[in-house]
N, C-alpha and C positions, 0 to 999 in steps of 0.2 A: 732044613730051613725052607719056611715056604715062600714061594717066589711073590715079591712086590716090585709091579715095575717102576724102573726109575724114569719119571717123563724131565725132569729139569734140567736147564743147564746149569754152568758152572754161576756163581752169583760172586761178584767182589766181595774180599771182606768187611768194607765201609761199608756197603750196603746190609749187613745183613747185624750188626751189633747194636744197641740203643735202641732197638725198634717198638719200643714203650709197649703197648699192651698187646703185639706179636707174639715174641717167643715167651713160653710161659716161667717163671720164677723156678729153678732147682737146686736144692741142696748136694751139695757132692762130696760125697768121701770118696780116698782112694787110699791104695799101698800099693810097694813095689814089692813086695813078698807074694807069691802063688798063691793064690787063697783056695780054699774046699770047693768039691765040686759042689751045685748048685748058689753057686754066688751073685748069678745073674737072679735069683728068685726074689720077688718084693720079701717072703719071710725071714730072707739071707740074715744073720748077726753080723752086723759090719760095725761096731762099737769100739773096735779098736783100732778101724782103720782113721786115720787121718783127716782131717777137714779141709779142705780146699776149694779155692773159685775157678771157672774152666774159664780161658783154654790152659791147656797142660802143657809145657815144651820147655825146651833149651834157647841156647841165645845162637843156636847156627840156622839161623832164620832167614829167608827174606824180611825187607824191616815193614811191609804191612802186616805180614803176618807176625813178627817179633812183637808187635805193639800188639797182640793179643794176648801174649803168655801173660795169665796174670798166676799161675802157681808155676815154681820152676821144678821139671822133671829132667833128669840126668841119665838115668839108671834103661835097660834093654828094654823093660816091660815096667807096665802101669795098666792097672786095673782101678776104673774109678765106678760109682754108683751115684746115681742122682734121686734123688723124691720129690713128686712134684705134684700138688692136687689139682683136681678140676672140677668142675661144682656138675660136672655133667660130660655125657659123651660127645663126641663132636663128631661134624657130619662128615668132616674130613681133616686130615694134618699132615704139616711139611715136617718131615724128621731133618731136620741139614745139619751136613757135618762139614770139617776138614780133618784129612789126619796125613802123617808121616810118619810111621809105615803103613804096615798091614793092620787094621782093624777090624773086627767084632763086636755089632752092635745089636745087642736087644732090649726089648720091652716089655716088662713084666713077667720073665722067662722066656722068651722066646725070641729067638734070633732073627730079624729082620734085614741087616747088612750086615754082607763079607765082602773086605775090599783088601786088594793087595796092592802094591808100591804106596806113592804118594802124591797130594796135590797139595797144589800152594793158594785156593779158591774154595770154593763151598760148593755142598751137592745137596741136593735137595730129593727125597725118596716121595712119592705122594703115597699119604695110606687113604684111601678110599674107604665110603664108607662101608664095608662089610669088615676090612681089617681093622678100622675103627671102633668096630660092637667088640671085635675079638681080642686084639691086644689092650685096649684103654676100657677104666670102671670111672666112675665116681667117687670122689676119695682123693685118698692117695694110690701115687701111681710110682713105679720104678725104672727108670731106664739104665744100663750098664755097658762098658764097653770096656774091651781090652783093645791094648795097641803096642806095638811091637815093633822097635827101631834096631837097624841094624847096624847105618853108618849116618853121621851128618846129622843135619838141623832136627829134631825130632818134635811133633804136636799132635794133641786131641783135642775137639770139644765138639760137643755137639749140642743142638738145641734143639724144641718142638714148638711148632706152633700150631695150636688148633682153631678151628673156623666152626664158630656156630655149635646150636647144640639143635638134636632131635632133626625135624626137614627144613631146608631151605627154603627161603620166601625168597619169591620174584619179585623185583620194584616192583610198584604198583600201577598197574597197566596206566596209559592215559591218551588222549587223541594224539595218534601218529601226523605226525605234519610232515609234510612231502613226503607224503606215500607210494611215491612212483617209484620205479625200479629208475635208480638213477644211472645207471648204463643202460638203454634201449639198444646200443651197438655191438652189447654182450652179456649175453642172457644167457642164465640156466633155469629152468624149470622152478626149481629150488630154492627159493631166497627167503627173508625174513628181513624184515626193517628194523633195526634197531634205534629209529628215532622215537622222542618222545621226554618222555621225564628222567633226567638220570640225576642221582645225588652230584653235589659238587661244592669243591672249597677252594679259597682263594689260600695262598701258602705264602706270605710275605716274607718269609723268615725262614723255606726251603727246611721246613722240620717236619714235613709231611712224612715221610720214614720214621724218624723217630715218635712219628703219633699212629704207627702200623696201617696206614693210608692201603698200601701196596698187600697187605693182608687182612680183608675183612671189616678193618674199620669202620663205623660209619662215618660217613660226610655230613658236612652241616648244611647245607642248601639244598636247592632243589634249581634244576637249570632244562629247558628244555632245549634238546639237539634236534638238528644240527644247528640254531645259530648262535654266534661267538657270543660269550658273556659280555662284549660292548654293546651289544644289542639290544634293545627293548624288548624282541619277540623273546629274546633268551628267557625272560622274566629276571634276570641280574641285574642290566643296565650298567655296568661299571667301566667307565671309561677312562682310567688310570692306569699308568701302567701294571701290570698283571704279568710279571715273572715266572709265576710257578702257578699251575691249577692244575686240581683232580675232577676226575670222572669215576662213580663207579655205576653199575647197573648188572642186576645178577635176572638170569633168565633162564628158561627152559628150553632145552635143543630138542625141538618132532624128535620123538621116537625111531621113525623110519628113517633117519637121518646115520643112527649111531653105528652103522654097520660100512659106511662110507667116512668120507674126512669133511671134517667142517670148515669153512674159512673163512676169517673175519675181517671185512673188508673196509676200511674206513678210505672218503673218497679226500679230505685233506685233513691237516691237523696242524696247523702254526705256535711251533715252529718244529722244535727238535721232541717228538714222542716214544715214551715206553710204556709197555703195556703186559700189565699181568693176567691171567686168567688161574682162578683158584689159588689164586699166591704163588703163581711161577711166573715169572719172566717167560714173556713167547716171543719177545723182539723190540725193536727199537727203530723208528727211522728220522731221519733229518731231512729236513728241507718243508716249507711252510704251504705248499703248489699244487704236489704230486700224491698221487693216488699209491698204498701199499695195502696188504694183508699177511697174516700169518694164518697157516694151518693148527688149530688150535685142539686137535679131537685128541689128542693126547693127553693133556691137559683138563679135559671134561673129568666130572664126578657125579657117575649116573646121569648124564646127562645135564645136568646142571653147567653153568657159565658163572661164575663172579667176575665180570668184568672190571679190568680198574686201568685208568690212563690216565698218564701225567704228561702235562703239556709242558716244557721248558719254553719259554721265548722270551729271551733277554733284549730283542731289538736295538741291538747295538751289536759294534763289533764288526771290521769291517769284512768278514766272509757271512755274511746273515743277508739275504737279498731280502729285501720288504717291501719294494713296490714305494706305491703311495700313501703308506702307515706312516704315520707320524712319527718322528723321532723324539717328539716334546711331548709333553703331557698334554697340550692341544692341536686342534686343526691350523693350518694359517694356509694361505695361499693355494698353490696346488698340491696339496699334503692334505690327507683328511686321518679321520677315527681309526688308528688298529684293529684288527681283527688277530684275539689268541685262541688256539686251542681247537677243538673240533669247530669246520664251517661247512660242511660237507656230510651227504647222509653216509652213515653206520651202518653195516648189513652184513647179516649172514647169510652163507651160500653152502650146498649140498653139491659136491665132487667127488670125482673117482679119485684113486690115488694115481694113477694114471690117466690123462685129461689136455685135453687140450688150453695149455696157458695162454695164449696169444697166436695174433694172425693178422698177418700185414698184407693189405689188399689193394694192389694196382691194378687200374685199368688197364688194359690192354686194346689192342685192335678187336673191333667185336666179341672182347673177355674180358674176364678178370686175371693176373693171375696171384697168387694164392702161397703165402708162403708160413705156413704155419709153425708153430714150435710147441715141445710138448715137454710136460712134468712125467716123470718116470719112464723108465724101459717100452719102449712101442714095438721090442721085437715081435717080428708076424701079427702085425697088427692091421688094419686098413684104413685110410682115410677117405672121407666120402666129403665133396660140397655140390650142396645143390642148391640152386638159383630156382627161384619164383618171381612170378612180373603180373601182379594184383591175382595173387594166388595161384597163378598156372604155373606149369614147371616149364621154367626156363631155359636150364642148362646144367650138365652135372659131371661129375667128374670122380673117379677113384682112382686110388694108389699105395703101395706098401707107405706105410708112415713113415717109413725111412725116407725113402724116394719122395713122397712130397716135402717133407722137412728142405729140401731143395727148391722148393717151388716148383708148383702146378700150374696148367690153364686152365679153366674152366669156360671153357666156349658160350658163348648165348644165339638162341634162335633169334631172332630177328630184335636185335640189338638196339637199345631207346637209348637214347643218351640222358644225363645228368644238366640241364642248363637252370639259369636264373630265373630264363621264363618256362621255365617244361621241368622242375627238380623233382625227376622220378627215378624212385630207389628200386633196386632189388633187393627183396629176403635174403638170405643167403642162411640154410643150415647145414653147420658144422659138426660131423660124426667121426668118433671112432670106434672101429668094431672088430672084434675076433668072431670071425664067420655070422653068424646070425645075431650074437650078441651085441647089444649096444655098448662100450665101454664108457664113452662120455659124448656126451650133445652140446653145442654153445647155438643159440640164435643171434645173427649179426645182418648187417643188410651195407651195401654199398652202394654208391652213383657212379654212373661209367661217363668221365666227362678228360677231356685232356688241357694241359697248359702247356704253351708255347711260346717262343720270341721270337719275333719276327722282327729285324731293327728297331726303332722304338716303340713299338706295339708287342702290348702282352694279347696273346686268343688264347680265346676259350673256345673248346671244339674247334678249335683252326677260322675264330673268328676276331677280328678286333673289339674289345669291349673296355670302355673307357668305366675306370673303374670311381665310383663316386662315391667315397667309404666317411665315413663318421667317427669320432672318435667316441670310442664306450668302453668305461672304465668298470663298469661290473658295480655299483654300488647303489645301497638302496637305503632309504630313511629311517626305516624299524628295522633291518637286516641288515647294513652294513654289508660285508662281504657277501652272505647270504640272500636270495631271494627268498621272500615270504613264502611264496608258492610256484609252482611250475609252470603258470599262466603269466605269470608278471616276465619270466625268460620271454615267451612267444610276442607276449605286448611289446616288449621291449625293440625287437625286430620290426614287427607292424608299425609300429610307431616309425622305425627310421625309414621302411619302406612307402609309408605315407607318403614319408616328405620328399621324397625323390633320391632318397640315397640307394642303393644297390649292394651295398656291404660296409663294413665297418673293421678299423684296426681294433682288437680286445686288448686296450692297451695297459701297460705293467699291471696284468693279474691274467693269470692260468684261469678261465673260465669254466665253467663244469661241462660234462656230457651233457645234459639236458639243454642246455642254451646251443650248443654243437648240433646240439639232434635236431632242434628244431630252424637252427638256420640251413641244415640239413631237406628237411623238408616244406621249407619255404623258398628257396630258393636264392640265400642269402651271403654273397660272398665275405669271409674273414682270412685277419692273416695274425697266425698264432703267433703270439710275442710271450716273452718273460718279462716276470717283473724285477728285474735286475740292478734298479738303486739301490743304497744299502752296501754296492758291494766298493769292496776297494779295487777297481779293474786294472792297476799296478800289481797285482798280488798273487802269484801262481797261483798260490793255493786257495783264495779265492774263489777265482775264475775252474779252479778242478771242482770245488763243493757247485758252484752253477752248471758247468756242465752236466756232472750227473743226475741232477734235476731236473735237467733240459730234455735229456734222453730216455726220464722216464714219461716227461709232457707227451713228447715224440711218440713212442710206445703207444701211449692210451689213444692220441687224439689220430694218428697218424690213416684211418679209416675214411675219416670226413670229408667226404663230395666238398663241400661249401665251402673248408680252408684252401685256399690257393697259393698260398705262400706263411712262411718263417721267417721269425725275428728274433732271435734269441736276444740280442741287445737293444736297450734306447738310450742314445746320446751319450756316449759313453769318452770318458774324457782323454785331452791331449797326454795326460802322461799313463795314459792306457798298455796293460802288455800287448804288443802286437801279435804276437805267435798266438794268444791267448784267443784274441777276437778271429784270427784267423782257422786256428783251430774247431773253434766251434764251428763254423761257417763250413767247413769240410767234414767234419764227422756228420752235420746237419743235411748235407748232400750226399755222403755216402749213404745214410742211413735211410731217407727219400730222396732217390733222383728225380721223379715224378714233379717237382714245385720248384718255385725260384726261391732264393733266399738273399736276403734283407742282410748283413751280417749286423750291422747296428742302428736304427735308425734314424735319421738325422744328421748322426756326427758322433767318432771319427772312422770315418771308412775306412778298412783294409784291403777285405778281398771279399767282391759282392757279385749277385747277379743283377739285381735292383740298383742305380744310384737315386736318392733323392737326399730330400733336405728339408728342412724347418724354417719357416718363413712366417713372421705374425705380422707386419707390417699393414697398419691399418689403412694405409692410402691406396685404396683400387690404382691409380694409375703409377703408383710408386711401384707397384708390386707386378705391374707388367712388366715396366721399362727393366725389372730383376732380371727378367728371362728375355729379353731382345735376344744379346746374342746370343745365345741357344738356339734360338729360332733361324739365326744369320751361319749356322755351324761350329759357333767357338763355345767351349766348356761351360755349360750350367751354371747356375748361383750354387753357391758353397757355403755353409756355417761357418767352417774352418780349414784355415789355408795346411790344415793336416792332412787333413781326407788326401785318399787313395787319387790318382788322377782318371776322370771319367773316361771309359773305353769304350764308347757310345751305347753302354746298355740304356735298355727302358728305364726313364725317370721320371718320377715325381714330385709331388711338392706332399708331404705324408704328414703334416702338420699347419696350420693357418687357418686365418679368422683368430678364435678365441674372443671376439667381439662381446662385451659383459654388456646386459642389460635388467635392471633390477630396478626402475626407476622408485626414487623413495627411499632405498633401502642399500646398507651399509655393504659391500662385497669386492670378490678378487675378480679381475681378469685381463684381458691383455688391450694397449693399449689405452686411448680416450673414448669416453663410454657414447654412443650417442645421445641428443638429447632427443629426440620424437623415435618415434615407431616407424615411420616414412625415412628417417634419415636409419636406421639401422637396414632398413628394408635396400634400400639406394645403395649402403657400404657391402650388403650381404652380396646382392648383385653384381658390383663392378671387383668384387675378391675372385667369385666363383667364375664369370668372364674371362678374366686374364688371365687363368689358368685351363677354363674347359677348351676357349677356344685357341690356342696354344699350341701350334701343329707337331709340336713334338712331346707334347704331354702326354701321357697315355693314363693318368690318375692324377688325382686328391683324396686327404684324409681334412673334413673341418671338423673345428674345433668347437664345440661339441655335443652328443646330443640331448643330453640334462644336465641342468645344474647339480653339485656337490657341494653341499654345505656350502662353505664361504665362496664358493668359484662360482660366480652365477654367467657364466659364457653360453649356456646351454640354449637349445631352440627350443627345450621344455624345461617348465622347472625340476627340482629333485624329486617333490609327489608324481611326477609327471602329468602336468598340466603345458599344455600349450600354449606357449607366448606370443606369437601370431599364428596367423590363418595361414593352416599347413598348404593351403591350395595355391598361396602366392611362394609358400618357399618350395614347393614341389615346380611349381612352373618355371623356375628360376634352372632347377637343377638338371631337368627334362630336358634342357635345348641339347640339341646334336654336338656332341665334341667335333672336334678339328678334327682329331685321328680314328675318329668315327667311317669319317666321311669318306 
């Protein structure tokens, strides 16, 4: 028998039965009597064997699998034979079986699986195409199998599905949009973009299986990624609910590549995604936010990729977090346009099979230190990071890969810090080696800057810095969740930095690396939040699907100079689980001690390092007299007489303004709208006062910095046009705080 490797894993049997023009049409005879040798051969006489549809079995079944027996087989052994033509050779094909017992399967004479026990799921063999030229003609074709039961439930069947005929074709190239390496904090050498044109179809009716979607099919559209098909840039535009969508796109893997593992990296995918490659399943992840990949080299066929991805997002359902996706079929209020399916560039990456997967980088006293984790065995292996500071070499460090797997230092020569006004990075690259050998390389870079509390003052570097943040929801007019381009991130910040803001909450939506990077290197403080409506915060189980989304947020972003604090929650209600909010709040600390954390924002507090609260009150002097006594020593303004009791941490007011101005035009926002530009100007003023000057304040977040569809609160509109002169709201924001001084 010659050897074919098995790459697949196990497949459900609902998945793999009706799959319309997948598996291909076979006739089957079979008998329980030993038949002649060569009966596996296509010229075999089987004329007298019996007619029958697969699968084969008895009724001592599990009952998914029972619901497949459609011939009943009783007897030790069964010998069945199928005929099946193809109008041509194919470039590649899934053989998938299941059987109970031992089975024996070939094609066209020749034995391709030997299996022994049993399974109660599907296996899938890939024939590649060189086994392809050799076992399959054009014509007719034979496959046969014996199977051999010894006690208990007993089944056969098997099926083949073939992909294409003669060579693959690649989509058809087309302008890559966001071309950049969308992790700048984790680079390999190696990558490939997979944005662009990928076919695509909308699946109303969840029959995308049964129309072979997941093996070869083509799709009916054409959609360009990464942005979501609500999108305009998508070329879709469809803003309806959208349940079920495919992707597919077939590529070629470099050559120099095939000798290493490949890995396909997709940076979000709303909501819950699977993904085949060549018609196998390589994985599955959930949750709408976080960054996953699968190692796919397995899976390749010469080098070739059929990619295919189905986006489940039912937006509904109360363990589904969605942020500010609309639950209706339109926008109203503070809710706007969904985003399904990929929103985030597609890439492939060239790795070792041993590699450095991740590396959690704190500051230190004049260091970093360095706590890296790695994919496969690192015995006798060495770990190397070296620091650069505008390309000179900074500081370096080695160690058995074990012994760093504990965490390193890496010391720095004359040490620069990370600030708002000086946000200077070091390089930092990541080696592993067996003596001279390079085994795997990552390029990353950190800010060496510290956070601290000092009674009601948060420092930075051990300084007080009144934090003057904006809210920015991540949304954009032809991109929706998506930014156009990787300039419109950097605007986005310059824009708020014009105005006199110094950082911004990223409120409910995981923002991307690229907007990270560049508040990174602008010098732009954020405090990472989830987008956590949607969920039911009653509901263990819930609250367990959020967390571990949360901590893979944690994970990727957990690098960045410029976030100074975590949010896992916003406003999260009275009949909230506590242990729940609490929970995360402590694994969120365990996981970085390095930052304060927020446990919920606004409302209902449990156990925080942050208190604040949410205040929209449109009367400058209303919204002083809130915080008197604060300022006199007695407990802060409260949303809800729930909240936690304040233990004199650092507090804010982390929401307020939302002042709408749209004059002319139909919109949401908080509060009575001014009538003049002078009377908005006068309200903007006496909000920001009664907070900046405020001797116990130590921040604000206002509300907001562009408008959103129907929300017009924004200090620019949604194109981003500026609604006054940035020079009077920047002078405003500029004056010295209280807890400055």
């Amino acid at each position: 028998m010659k050897a074919i490797v098995c790459v697949a894993a196990t497949i459900s049997c609902a998945a793999v039965f009706g799959a319309g023009p997948g598996p291909v049409a076979i006739d089957w005879r079979f008998t329980i009597e030993k038949p002649a040798d060569g009966w596996q051969a296509p010229g075999f006489d089987d004329a007298a064997w019996k007619e029958g549809v697969s699968g084969f079995g008895n009724k001592g079944l599990p009952p998914a699998q029972q619901a497949l027996v459609k011939t009943p087989w009783e007897t030790p052994d069964i010998w069945i034979r199928g005929r099946f033509a193809l109008d041509g050779v194919p470039w590649w094909a899934l053989l998938r079986f299941s059987h109970d017992e031992d089975v024996e399967i070939s094609i066209n004479g020749e034995a391709v699986v030997r299996r022994t026990g049993f399974i109660t799921t599907y296996q899938d063999v890939l024939l590649r195409a060189e086994e392809c030229k050799r076992l399959l003609r054009a014509g007719e074709n034979v496959v046969a199998a014996h199977c051999r039961q010894t006690t208990g439930g007993q089944f056969i069947d098997v099926r083949l599905i073939p992909y294409g005929k003669g060579a693959p074709r690649a989509t058809p190239a087309s302008e890559v949009p966001r071309p950049e390496h969308p992790r700048p904090d984790w680079r390999r050498k190696d990558w490939l973009n997979l944005n662009g044109t990928w076919e695509f179809a909308v699946d109303r009716e969840a029959k995308g299986r049964d129309l072979g979607y997941p093996w070869g099919a083509e799709l009916p559209k054409r959609i360009l990624v990464p942005y979501p098909p609500e999108s305009k840039l998508s070329g879709i535009g469809e803003t309806d609910f959208l349940r079920h969508v495919w992707y597919r796109k077939t590529i070629r893997v470099p050559e120099s590549w095939l000798a290493r593992r490949v890995l396909l990296h997709f940076g979000a995918v709303d909501y819950a995604a699977t993904v085949w490659v060549n018609g196998i399943e390589v994985g599955g992840h959930t949750g709408g936010f976080s960054p996953f990949a699968f190692d796919i080299t397995d899976a390749l066929v010469e080098g070739w990729a059929d990619i295919v991805v189905l986006a489940d997002d039912p937006d509904s359902g109360p363990r589904q977090a969605r942020g500010k996706q609309s639950d209706r079929r339109e926008s109203y209020g503070c809710i706007y346009t969904r985003t399904t399916g990929i929103w985030q560039t597609v890439y492939l990456e060239c790795a070792s099979r041993i590699r450095v997967a991740s590396a959690r980088i704190f500051p230190a006293r004049g260091a970093f230190r360095i706590e890296p984790r790695f994919t496969g065995s690192t015995e006798g292996l060495v770990f190397e990071a070296i620091a650069t500071a505008s390309g000179k070499r900074a500081g370096e460090v080695r160690a058995g890969a074990c012994e760093a797997a504990a965490g390193i230092l890496l010391p720095l020569a004359e040490p620069r810090l990370w600030s708002p006004e000086d946000p200077f990075l070091y390089d930092i690259g990541l080696t592993l080696r067996r003596g001279d050998e390079i085994i795997d390389q990552v390029e990353t870079y950190a800010g060496l800057r510290t956070i601290g509390i000092d009674g009601p003052r948060v420092l930075i570097n051990a300084k007080s810095v009144f934090q003057r943040l904006v809210l920015d929801q991540g949304f954009y007019p032809d991109g929706i969740y998506t930014a156009p381009a990787d300039e419109d991130l950097r605007r986005d910040i310059e824009i708020s930095k014009g105005l006199g803001f110094n950082g911004a909450r990223l409120h409910m939506k995981v923002f991307e690396p690229r907007f990270l990077h560049w508040a990174d290197r602008l010098g732009y403080l954020v405090w990472g939040e989830f987008p956590n409506w949607g969920l039911d915060h009653g509901d263990p189980g819930a609250l367990a699907m959020h967390l571990a989304e949360w901590m893979d947020v944690l994970d990727r972003d957990i690098n960045h100079p410029a976030i100074i604090g975590w949010c896992p929650f916003n406003e999260t209600p009275g009949n909230q689980w506590p242990a729940g909010i609490r929970a995360a709040y402590r694994i969120t600390k365990a996981i970085d001690p390095s930052r304060p954390v927020i446990d919920t924002s606004g409302y209902v507090h449990v156990e925080t390092d942050i208190d604040d609260c949410h205040n929209y009150d449109q009367d400058p002097e209303a919204l002083r007299r809130a915080f008197e006594p604060f300022a006199r020593g007695e407990a802060p303004w409260h949303n809800s007489a729930l909240d936690a009791p304040h233990r004199g941490q650092p507090f804010m007011v982390s929401e307020f303004g939302g002042t709408w101005w749209a004059p002319g035009k139909p919109g949401w926002g908080y509060g009575n709208a001014p009538k003049t530009e002078e009377e908005f100007l006068a309200r903007f003023r006496g909000l920001v006062e009664a907070l900046l000057f405020h001797p116990k304040m130590f921040g604000f977040c206002y509300t907001q910095l562009y408008d959103i569809e129907q929300e017009v609160n924004g200090l620019y509109t949604y194109d981003r046009k500026p609604k006054f002169d940035p020079a009077k709201i920047r002078a405003i924001l500029s004056q010295a705080a209280a807890i400055e001084k």
